[in-house]
C-alpha positions in Angstrom: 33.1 10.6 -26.9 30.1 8.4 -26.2 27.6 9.8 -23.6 27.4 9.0 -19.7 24.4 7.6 -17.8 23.7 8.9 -14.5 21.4 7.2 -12.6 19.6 8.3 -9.4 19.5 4.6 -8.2 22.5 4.4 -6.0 24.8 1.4 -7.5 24.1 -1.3 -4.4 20.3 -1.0 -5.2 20.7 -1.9 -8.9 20.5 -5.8 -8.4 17.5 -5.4 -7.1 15.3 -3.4 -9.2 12.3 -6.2 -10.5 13.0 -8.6 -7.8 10.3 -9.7 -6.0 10.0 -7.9 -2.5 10.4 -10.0 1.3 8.5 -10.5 4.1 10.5 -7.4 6.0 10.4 -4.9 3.0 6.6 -5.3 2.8 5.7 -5.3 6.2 7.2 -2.0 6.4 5.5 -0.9 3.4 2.1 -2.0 5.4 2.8 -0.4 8.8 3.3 2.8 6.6 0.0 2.3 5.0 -1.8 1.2 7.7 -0.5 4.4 9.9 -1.5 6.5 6.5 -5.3 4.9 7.0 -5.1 5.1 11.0 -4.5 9.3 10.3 -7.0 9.7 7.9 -10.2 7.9 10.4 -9.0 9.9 13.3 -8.8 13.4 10.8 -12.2 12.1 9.7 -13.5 11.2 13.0 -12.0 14.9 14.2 -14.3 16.6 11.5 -17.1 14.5 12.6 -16.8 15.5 16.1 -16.1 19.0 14.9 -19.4 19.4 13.1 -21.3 17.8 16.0 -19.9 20.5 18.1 -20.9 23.1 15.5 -24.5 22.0 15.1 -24.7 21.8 19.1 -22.3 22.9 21.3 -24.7 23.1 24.9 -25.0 19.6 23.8 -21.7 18.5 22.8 -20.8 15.3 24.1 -17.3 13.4 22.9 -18.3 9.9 21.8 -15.6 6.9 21.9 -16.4 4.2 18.4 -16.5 0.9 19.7 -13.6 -0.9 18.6 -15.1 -3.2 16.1 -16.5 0.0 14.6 -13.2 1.6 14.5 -11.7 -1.4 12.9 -14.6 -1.7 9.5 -13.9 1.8 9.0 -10.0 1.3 8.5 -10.6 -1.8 6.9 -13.1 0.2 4.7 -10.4 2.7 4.3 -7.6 0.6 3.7 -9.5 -1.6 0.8 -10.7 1.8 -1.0 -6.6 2.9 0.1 -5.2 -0.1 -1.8 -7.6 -0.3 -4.8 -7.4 3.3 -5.9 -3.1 3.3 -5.2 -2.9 -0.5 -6.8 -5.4 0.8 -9.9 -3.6 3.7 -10.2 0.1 4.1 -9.7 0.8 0.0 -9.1 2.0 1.8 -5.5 0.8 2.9 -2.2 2.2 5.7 -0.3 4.3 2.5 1.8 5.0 0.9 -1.5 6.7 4.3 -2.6 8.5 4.9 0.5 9.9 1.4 0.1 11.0 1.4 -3.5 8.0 -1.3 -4.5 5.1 -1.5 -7.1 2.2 -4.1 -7.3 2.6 -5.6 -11.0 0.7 -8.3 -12.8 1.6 -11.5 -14.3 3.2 -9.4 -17.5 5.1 -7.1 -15.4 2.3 -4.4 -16.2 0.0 -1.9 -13.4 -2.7 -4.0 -12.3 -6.1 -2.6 -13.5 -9.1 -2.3 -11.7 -10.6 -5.3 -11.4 -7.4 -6.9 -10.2 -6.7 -4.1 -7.5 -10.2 -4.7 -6.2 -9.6 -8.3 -5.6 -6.2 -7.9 -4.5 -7.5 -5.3 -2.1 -10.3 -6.8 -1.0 -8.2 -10.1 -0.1 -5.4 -7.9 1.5 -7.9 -6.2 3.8 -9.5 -9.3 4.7 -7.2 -11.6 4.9 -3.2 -9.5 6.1 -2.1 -13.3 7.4 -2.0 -14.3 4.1 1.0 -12.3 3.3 2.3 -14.3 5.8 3.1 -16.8 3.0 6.0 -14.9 1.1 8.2 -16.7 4.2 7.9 -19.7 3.0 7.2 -18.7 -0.8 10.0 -19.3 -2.8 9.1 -17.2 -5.2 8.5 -14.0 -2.4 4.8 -14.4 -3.0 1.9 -13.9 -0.9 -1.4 -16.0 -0.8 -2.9 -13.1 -2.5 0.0 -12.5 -5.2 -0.3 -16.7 -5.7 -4.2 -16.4 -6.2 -3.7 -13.4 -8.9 -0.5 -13.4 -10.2 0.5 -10.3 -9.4 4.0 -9.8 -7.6 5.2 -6.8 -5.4 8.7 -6.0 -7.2 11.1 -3.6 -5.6 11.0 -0.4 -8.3 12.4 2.3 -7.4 11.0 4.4 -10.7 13.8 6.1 -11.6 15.3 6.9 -14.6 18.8 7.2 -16.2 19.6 10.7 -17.8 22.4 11.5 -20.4 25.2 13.8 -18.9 
């Protein structure tokens, strides 16, 4: 009696696994990383105001960013986010929610030079992932420029039962 695989990928998802991700599974991946980013500037402007308060409470006065400063320090955020996740585990906290990984040209996590560029170009430029629309390949401007691809993989594995 030969062994069974079971797998914790349901069977519909199967077809999928290595495919290069859409427009609609990405985006969701983004909005999850980009509330991830949002949470961590308002914990961090939270602690700031905290230790304001500490260090002069008679004083205390709530301040409002302007909004141009609040927007650097998530874009700040979000490049140091997407470098350290990309460098890492090929996967941010919206890539993992979503099944997907950032992969090179050889199918391999992208090191760090590649997920600083990558970042860097995601941060500056969001539009550009714009492109997998009209990519046939489901490739963003960014994925074109470095050939890297964002592949749904779900990171499971198959055990004998």
């Amino acid at each position: 009696m030969e062994p069974e695989f079971l797998s914790a990928l349901p069977e519909e998802a199967r077809s999928f696994q290595g495919d290069r991700a859409g427009i609609v599974t990405r985006a969701i991946a983004n909005t999850v990383d980009i509330t991830v980013v949002a949470l961590f500037a308002l914990l961090g402007y939270g602690g700031w105001l905290t230790i304001r308060f500490l260090a002069n409470p008679p004083g205390f006065t709530v301040t409002t960013p302007s909004f141009l400063a609040a927007l650097i320090v998530v874009g700040v955020l979000l490049f140091f986010y997407f470098t350290f996740s990309w460098a890492t585990t090929g996967r941010t906290y919206g890539d993992h929610v979503m099944g997907l990984r950032v992969v090179n040209f050889r199918g391999d996590r992208v090191h760090w030079a590649g997920a600083i560029v990558r970042s860097a170009l995601c941060t500056l430029f969001p539009i550009a992932l714009l492109w997998v629309i009209v990519s046939s390949e489901n490739r963003s401007v960014q994925d074109v420029i470095l050939r890297t691809s964002c592949i749904h993989d779900w990171g499971t594995k198959s055990v004998r039962v």
